[in-house]
N, C-alpha and C positions, 0 to 999 in steps of 0.2 A: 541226700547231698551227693552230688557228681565227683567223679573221681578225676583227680589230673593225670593225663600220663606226661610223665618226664622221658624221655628217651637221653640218655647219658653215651656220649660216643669219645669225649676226650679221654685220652689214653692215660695223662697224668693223673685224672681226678680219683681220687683216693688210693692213690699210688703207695705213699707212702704209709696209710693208716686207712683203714677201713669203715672210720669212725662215721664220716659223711656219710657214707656210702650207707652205712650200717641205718644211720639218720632216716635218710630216704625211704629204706626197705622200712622202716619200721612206723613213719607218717602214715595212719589209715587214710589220710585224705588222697593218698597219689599210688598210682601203678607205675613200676617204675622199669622201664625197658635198660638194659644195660649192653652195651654195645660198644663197649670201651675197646679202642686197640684195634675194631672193624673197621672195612675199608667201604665206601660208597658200593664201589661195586660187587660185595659180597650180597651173595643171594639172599633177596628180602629185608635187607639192608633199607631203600627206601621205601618198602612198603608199610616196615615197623613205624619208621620217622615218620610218613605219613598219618599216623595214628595219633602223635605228639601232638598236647597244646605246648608243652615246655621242651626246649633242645638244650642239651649242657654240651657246648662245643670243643673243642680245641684249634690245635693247628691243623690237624690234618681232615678237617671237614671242610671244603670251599663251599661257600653255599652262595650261589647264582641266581638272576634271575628265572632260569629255567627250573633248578629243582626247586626254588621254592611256589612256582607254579604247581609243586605236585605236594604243596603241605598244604594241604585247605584249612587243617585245624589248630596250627604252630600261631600262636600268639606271645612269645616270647623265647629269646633268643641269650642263652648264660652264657658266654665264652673268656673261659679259663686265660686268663693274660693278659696283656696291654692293648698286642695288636686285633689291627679288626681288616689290615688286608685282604684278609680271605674271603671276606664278606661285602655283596653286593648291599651296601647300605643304604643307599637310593630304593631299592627294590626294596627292602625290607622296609623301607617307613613308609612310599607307596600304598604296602600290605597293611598298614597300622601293626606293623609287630613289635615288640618291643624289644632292644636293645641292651643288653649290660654288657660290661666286659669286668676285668679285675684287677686296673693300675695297681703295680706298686706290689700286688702279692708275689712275684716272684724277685724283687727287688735286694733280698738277703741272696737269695742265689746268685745273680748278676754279679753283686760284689766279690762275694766268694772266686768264682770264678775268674772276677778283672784280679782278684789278688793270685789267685793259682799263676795266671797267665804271667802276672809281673814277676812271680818266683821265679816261673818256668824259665821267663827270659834272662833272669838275673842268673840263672844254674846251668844254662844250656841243653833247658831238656832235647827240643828239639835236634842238635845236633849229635845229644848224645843218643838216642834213640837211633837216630838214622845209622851213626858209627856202630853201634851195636847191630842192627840189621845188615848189615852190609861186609862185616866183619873186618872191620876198618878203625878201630878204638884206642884211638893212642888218648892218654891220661893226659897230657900234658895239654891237648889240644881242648879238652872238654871239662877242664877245671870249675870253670865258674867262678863265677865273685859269691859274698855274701852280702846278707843284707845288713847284719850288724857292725855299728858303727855308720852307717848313712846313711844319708838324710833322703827322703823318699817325696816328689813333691805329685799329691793327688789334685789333679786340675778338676774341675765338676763340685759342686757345693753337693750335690746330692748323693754322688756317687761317692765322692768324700767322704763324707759323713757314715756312711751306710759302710765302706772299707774300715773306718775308724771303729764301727761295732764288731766286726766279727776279724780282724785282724789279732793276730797271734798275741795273748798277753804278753809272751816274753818279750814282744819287740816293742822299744819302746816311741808312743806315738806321742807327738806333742801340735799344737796348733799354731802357725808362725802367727804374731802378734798385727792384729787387721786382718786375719782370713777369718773366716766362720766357722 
């Protein structure tokens, strides 16, 4: 039996845990190129991917009609995420290659983040940061509100929901009566 090689170039994939990663190295059935974090134009960069029937993408791979003129043997295409703008999708079904991406897997992050963001604005990180750089910091100016005591209203049924999981236990979250 033939081996697959996987070439792996996204930078997040097993970022946080090495367990996939670990997965892959340890499948006899694949060789697995790891190229995480590399850039197109690093030396032998596409000569590896050319070797690929499998590519695990990320964002910072643009794959083109022209480089994939140089995958003769890429028959399928992993990429890490929602979007697929980096990718000439036309050309790849052309190719008969196959396609996935990963809705929704970074979808706990997103929230987290929409929630950092709404703290941040509620505390003035932004101007406080800037006052501290500049050395310009008066207290009075960069106070901030808190969030306890009110009422927070999250528009998006999905991003809602997803802020409703990983928001702070101590705050308390409740659902107005007819939203979801």
């Amino acid at each position: 039996m033939s081996k697959h090689t996987v070439f792996v170039e996204a930078p997040p994939f097993a970022k946080f845990s090495d367990a996939e990663m670990r997965r892959l190295l340890d499948d006899e059935r694949l060789e697995v190129l790891d190229w995480r974090g590399k850039r197109v134009n690093t030396p032998g960069f596409v000569e590896a991917l050319a070797t690929a029937d499998i590519a695990v993408t990320g964002n910072s791979l643009t794959i083109t009609d022209e480089l994939l003129e140089k995958l003769p043997n890429l028959k399928l295409i992993a990429k890490l995420g929602t979007g697929l703008d980096m990718i000439d999708i036309p050309a790849v079904l052309r190719r008969g290659i196959l396609l996935c991406n990963t809705p929704g897997a970074n979808s706990v992050a997103v929230a987290e983040h929409t929630f950092a963001l709404l703290l941040g604005y509620l505390r003035n990180v932004p101007q406080c940061d800037n006052a501290v750089r500049t050395g310009q910091w008066e207290k009075a100016r960069t106070m901030g509100g808190e969030i306890c005591g009110k009422t927070v209203g999250i528009i998006g049924l999905i991003l809602g929901d997803l802020l409703m999981t990983v928001a702070d236990p101590r705050i308390k979250l409740s659902k107005k009566e007819g939203a979801r």
